[in-house]
C-alpha positions as CSV (number, residue, x, y, z in Angstrom):
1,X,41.0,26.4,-17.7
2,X,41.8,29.4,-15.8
3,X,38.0,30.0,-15.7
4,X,37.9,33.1,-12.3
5,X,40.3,34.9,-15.0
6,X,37.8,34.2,-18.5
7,X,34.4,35.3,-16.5
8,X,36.2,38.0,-14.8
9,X,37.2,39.3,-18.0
10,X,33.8,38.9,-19.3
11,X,32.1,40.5,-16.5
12,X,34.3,43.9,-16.9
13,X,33.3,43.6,-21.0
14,X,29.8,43.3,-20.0
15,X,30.0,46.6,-18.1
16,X,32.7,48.4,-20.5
17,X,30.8,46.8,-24.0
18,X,32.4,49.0,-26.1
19,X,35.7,48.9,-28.5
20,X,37.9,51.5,-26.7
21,X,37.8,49.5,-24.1
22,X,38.0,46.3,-25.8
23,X,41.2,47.6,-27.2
24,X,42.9,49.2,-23.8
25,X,42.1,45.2,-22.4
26,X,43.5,43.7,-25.5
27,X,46.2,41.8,-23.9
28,X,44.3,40.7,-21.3
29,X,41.2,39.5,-23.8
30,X,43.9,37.4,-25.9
31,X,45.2,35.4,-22.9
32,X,41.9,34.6,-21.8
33,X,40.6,34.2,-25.5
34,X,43.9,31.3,-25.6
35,X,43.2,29.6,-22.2
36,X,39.3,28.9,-23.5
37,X,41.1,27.7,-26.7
38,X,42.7,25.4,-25.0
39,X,40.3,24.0,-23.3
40,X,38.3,23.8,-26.0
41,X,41.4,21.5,-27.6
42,X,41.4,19.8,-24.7
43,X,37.3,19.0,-25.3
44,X,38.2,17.8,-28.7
45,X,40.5,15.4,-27.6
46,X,38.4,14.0,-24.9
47,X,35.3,13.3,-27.1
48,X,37.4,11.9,-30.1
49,X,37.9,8.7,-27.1
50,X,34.5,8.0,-27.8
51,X,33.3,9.9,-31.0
52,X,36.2,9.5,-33.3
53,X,33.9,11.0,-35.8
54,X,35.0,14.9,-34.4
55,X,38.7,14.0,-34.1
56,X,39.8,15.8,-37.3
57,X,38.5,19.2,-36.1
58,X,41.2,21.7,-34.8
59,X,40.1,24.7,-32.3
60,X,39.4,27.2,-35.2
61,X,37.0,24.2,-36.6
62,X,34.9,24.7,-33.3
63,X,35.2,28.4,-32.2
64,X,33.5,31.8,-33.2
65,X,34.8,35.3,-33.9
66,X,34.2,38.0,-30.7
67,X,32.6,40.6,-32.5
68,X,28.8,40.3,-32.8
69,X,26.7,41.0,-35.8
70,X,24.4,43.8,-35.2
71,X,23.0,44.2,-38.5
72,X,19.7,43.5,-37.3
73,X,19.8,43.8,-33.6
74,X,18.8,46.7,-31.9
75,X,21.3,45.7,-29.3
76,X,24.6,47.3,-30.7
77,X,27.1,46.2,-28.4
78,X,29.7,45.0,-30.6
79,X,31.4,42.2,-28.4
80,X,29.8,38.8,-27.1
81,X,29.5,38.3,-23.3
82,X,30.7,34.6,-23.5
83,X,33.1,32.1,-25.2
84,X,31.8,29.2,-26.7
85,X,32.9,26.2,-28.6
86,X,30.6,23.7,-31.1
87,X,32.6,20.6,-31.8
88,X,30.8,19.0,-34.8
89,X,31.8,16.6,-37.1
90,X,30.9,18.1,-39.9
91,X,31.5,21.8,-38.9
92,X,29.7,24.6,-37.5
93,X,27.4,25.6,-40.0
94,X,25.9,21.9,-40.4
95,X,22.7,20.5,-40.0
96,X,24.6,17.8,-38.2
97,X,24.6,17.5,-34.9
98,X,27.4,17.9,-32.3
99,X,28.4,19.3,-28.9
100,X,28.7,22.4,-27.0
101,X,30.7,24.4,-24.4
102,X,29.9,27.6,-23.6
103,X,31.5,29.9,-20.7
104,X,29.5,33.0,-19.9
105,X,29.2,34.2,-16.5
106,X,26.5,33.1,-14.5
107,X,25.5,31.2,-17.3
108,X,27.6,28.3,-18.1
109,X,26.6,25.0,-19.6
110,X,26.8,22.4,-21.6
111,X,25.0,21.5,-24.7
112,X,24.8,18.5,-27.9
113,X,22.2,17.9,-30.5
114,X,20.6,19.4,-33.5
115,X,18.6,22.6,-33.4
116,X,17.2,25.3,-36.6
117,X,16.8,22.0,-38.5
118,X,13.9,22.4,-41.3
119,X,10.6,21.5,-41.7
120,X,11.2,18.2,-44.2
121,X,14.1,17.4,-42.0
122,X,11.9,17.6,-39.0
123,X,9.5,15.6,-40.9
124,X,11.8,12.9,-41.8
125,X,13.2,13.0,-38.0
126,X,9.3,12.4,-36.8
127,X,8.5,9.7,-39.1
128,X,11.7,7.6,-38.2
129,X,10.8,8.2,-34.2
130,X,7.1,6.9,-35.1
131,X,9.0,3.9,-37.1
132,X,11.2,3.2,-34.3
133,X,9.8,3.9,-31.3
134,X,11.4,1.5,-29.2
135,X,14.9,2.5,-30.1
136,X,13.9,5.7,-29.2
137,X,12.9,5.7,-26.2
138,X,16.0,4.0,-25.7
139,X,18.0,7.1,-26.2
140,X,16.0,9.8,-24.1
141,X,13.6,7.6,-21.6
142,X,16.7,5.9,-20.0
143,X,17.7,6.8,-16.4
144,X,21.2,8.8,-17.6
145,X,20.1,11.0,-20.3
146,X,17.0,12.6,-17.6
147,X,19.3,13.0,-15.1
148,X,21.3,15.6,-17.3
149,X,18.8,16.7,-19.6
150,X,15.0,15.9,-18.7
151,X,12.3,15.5,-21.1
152,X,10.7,17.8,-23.7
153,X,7.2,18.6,-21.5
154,X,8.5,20.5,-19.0
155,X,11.8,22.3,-21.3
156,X,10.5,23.3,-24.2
157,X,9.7,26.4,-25.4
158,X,6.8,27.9,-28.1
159,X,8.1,31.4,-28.4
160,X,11.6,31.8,-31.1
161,X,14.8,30.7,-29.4
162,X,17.0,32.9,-28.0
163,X,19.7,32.9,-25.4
164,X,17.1,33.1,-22.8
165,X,15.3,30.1,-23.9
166,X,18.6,28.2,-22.0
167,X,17.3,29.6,-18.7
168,X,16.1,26.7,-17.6
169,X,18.7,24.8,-15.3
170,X,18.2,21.7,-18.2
171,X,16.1,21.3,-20.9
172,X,15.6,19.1,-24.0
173,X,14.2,20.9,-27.2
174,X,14.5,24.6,-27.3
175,X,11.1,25.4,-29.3
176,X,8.2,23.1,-29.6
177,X,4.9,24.1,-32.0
178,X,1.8,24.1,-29.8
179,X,0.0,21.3,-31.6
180,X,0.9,18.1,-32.8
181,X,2.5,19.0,-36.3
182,X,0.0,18.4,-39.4
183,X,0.0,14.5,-40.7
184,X,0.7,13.2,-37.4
185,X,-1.4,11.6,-34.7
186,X,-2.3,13.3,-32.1
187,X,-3.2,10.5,-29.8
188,X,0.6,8.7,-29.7
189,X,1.8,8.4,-26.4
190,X,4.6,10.2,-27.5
191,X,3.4,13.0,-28.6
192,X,5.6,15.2,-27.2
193,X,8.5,14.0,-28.8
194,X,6.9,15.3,-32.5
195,X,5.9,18.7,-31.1
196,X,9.7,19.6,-30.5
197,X,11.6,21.6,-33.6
198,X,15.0,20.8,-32.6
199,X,16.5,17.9,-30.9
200,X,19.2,20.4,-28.6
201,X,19.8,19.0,-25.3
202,X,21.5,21.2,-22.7
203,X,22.8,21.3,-18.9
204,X,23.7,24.1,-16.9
205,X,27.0,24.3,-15.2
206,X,28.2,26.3,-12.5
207,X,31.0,29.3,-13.1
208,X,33.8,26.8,-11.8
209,X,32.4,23.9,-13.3
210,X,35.1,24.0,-15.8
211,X,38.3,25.1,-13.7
212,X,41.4,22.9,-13.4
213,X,40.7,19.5,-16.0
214,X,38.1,17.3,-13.8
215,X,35.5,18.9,-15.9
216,X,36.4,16.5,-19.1
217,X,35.7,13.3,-17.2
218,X,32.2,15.1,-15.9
219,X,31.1,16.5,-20.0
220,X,32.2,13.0,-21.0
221,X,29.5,11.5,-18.4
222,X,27.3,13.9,-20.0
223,X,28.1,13.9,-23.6
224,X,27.8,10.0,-23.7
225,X,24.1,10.2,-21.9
226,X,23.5,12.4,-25.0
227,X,25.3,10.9,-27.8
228,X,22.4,8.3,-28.1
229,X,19.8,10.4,-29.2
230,X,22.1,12.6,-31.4
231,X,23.4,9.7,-33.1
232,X,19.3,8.6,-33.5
233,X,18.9,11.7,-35.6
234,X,21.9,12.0,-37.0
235,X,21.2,9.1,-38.9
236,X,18.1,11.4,-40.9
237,X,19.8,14.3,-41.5
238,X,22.9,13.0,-42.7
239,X,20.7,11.9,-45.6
240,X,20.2,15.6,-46.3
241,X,23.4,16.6,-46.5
């Protein structure tokens, strides 16, 4: 991807957020808007080596319209400030998990896992990493998952999740409750683990992290450290769906 082009574009519609300029840059915001899609098609090919699971998704499957909705912002500015791309196996809207690309400048990382999952979900999610401890532990205790992503006690946030909850330079779980949830005991050494409400991992890139192609070999390092624990609760939603 032509990434200098995509954020420089961004960083003009960040300082011109408004449609008359939107549409006097229209040409310019559908050949960037095309070089992200392809990226994001490249993405989708790469993971599908080692997640066939996502391999029947095209680019529309993973990508999200421009405009924002304002309805109930007070912010009004009616175009995003970034590009991003969810490639999930069982689409966008699903409680199943999957992985993230998201191009924004300044801001740019990379993201997989479950996140605005519901309280019996959760539940069920904390009940089968009580009743299997050991395998998970496997997934987000092992060297190559903390590299990229950390753990939950020093990432995770009590306040509603927002943009700026990804602040952090890596993170795993985006919201946590302040107490151990009810029905659960609050003396496990792992406690931690069943504070968090999501299961969202995430890394942040810099802006030329994904110029030229050697970024698929580097989100495929990090995707696979991930995959582990995505699969883990996978597994429990799936059952939900």
């Amino acid at each position: 991807m032509d990434t200098k082009r995509i954020l420089s574009y961004l960083k003009q519609l960040m300082a011109n957020n408004n449609r008359d300029w939107f549409w006097e840059h229209k040409a310019e915001y559908d050949a960037v808007r095309a070089d992200f899609e392809a990226g994001i098609e490249m993405a989708i090919n790469r993971i599908a080596s080692f997640d066939p699971s996502i391999a029947h998704l095209t680019v529309k499957d993973c990508t999200y319209r421009f405009n924002r909705d304002t309805r109930f912002s007070p912010d009004k500015s009616p175009y995003k400030n970034h590009f991003g791309g969810y490639i999930a196996a069982h689409g966008k809207k699903a409680l199943h998990g999957g992985y993230y690309l998201h191009l924004e400048p300044g801001h740019c990382m990379v993201a997989c896992g479950n996140y605005w999952l519901p309280t019996n979900i959760l539940t069920s999610c904390r009940n089968e990493m009580m009743g299997n401890t050991a395998e998970w532990l496997k997934c987000v205790e092992n060297k190559e998952f903390k590299k990229y992503y950390g753990s939950p006690v020093a990432s995770s946030f009590s306040t509603p999740t927002d943009v700026s909850s990804w602040d952090q330079p890596q993170g795993f779980g985006l919201e946590k409750l302040k107490k151990c949830p009810v029905g659960f005991p609050k003396d496990w050494p792992y406690v931690e683990y069943l504070r968090m409400k999501d299961y969202c991992c995430w890394h942040q890139v810099p802006d030329d992290f994904y110029e030229g192609e050697k970024w698929l070999d580097e989100i495929e390092r990090m995707f696979k450290a991930a995959k582990p624990m995505m699969d883990f609760m996978n597994s429990v939603i799936d059952d939900y769906e």
